[in-house]
C-alpha positions in Angstrom: 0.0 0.0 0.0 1.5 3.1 -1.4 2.4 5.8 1.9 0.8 9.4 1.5 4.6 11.5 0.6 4.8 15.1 0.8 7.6 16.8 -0.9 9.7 20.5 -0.3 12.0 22.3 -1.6 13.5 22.3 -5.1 13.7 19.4 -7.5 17.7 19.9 -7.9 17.9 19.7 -4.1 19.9 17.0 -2.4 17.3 14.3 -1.5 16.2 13.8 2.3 13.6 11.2 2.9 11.9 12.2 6.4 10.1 10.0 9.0 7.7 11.2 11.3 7.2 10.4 15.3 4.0 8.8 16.8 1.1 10.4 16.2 2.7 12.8 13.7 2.3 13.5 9.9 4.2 14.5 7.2 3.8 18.3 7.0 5.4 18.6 10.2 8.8 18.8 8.5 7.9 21.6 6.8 9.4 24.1 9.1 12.9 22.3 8.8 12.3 21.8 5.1 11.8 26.1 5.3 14.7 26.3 7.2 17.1 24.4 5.2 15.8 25.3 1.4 18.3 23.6 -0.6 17.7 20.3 0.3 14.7 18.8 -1.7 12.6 17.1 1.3 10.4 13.3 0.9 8.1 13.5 4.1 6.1 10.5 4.2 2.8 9.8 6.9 3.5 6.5 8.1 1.3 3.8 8.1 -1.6 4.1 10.1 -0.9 7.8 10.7 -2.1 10.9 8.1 -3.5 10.3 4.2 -1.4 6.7 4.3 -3.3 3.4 4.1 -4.4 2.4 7.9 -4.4 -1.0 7.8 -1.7 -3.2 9.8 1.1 -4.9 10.3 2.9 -1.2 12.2 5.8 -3.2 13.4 8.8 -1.6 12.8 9.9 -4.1 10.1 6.7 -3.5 8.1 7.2 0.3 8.4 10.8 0.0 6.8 9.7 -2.2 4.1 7.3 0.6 3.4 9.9 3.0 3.4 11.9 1.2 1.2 8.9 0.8 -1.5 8.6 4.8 -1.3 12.4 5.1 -1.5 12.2 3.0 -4.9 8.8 4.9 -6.0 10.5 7.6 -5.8 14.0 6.2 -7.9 16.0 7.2 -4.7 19.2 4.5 -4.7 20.6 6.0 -2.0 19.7 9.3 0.3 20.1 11.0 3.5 17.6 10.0 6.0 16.3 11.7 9.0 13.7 10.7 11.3 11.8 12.3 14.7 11.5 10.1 18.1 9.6 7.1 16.7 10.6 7.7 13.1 14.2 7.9 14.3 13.9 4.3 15.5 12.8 3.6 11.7 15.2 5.4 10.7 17.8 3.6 12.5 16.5 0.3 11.5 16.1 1.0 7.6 20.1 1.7 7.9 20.2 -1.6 9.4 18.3 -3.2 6.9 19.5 -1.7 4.0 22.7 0.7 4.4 23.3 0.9 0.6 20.4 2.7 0.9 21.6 5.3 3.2 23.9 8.0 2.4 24.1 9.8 6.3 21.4 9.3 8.9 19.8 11.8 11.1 18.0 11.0 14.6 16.1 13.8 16.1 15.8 12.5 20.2 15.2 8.9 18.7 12.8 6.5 20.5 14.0 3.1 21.0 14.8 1.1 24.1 12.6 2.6 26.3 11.3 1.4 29.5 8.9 -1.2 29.0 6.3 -0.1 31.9 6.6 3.5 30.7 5.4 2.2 27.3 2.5 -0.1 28.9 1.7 3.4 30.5 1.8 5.2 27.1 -0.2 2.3 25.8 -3.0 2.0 27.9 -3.2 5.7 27.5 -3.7 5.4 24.3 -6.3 2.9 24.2 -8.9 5.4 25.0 -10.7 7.3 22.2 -9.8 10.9 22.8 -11.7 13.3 20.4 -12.3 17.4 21.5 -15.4 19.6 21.2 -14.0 22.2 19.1 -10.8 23.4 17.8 -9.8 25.3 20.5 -10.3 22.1 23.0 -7.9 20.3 20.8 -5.5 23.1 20.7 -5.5 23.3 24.5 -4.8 19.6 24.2 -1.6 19.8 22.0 -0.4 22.8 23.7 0.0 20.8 27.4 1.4 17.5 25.7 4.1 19.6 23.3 4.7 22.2 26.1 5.3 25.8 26.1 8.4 26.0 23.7 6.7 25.4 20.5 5.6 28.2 18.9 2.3 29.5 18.1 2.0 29.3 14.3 3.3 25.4 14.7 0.6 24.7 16.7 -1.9 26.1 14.6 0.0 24.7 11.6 -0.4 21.2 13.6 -4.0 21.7 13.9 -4.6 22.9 10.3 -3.0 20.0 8.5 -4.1 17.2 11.2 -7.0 17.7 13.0 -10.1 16.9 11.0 -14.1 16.8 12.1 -15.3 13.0 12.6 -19.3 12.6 13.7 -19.9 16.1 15.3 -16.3 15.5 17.1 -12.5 16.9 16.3 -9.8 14.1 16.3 -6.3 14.1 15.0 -5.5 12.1 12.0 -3.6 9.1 12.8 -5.2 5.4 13.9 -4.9 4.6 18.1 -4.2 1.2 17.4 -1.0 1.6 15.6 0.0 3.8 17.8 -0.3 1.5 20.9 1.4 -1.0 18.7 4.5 1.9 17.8 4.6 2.0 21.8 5.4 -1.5 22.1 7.8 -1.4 19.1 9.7 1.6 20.8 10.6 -0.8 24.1 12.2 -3.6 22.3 16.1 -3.2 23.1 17.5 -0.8 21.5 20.4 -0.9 18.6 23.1 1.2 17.3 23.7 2.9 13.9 25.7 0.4 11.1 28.6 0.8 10.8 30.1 3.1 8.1 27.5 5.3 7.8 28.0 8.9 9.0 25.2 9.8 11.9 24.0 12.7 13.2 22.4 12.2 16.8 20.3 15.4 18.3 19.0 14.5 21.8 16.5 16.9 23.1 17.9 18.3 26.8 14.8 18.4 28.4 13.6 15.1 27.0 14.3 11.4 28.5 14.2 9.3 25.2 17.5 8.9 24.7 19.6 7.4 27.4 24.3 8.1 28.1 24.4 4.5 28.2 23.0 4.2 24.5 25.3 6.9 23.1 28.1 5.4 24.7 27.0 1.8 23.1 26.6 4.2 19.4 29.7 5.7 20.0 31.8 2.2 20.5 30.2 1.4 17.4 30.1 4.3 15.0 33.4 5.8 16.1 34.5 8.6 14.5 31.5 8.4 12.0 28.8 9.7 14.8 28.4 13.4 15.7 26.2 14.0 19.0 24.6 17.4 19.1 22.3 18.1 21.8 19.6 21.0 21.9 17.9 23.1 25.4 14.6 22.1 23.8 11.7 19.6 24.7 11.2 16.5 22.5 9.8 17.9 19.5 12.8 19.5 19.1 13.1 20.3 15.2 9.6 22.4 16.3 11.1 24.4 19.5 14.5 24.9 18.4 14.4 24.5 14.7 17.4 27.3 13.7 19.6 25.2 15.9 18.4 22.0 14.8 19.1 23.4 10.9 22.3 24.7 11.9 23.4 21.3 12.8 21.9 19.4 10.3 22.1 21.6 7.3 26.4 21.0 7.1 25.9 17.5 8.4 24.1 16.7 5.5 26.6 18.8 3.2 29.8 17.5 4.2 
């Protein structure tokens, strides 16, 4: 089932292919595609989440093979790849998977290996249908879960592309059951970038996803091939913080 891509910047632009967190959508790289306008952006909605095809498996091995059918859709050999909490934990395994594929790799606070009772927390929370009045209910409603460090306009730029009316309620765009499953997928152990491959690691300070003890365990393995960046921001961090975020990014991806 084809994923639901969204594409910036120009068409001579080096390629990025761009991989959303739980819950998320494609347009939310837009910002960072603004911020960094030579680079010619692939954002896809992952499955279960946005305009893409609903239906399961969401394991993370189904979600790279989807990946990979864009990435040949869209006659990309080999690109950078960047990814967002969940989507960095793609991200990471798609270099696994395939690293002919991928040209430098990018992991904005990655989600993997996380504590397996915080994820049955996360999951059971999910469980629950949550749906809002009205717009502003909703809005309220993003506001406390991203906190106060994301501005404005991104919120309302949240709501516009990914809230929609559903039977006289507002709900965001993405199915609950894939996400419960993306929770369970994000506490299986967690691995370390291929060797070989430059990465680009941007944990988010005021954030707990990732963990000293797994950048050691990327740094034995990656070596001099792994640069760790980290940003004063919450976890959406490319949202909160996104000139820093592009100004390590941007000449990561150039070198």
């Amino acid at each position: 089932m084809p994923l639901n891509v969204v594409t910036f910047g120009p068409a001579s632009g080096r390629p990025v292919f761009a991989l959303h967190g739980v819950t998320g959508h494609a347009q939310r790289w837009k910002v960072l595609a603004a911020a960094l306008p030579d680079l010619r952006w692939h954002a896809v909605d992952l499955r279960g989440h946005g305009h893409s095809p609903w239906p399961p498996p969401w394991s993370i091995e189904q979600h790279v093979a989807d990946a990979l059918a864009v990435l040949d859709s869209l006659g990309l050999d080999r690109t950078a790849v960047v990814g967002h909490s969940f989507g960095g934990a793609i991200a990471l395994h798609l270099a696994r998977t395939a690293p002919e594929r991928v040209e430098r790799l990018v992991l904005l606070d990655p989600a993997l290996g996380l504590d397996p009772q915080d994820m049955l927390e996360s999951a059971e929370n999910t469980r629950a249908d949550e749906s809002f009045p009205d717009r502003a209910a909703a809005r309220a409603a993003k506001v406390e879960a991203w906190g106060p460090g994301v501005p404005d306009e991104l919120v309302d730029a949240e709501l516009d592309a990914h809230l929609h009316e559903d039977g006289g309620r507002w709900r965001y765009r993405f199915c609950r059951s894939a996400v419960v499953t993306a929770w369970s997928e994000m506490a299986r152990p967690a691995v370390v970038p291929p060797p070989g491959i430059p990465t680009l690691i941007v944990p988010a300070k005021h954030a707990d996803y990732v963990s000293p003890d797994w950048l050691a365990d990327c740094r034995a393995a990656a070596g001099d091939a792994l640069t760790v960046v980290e940003v004063d921001s919450g976890h959406m961090v490319h949202l909160e913080r996104t000139a820093e975020v592009a100004a390590a990014v941007g000449p990561f991806l150039a070198a």
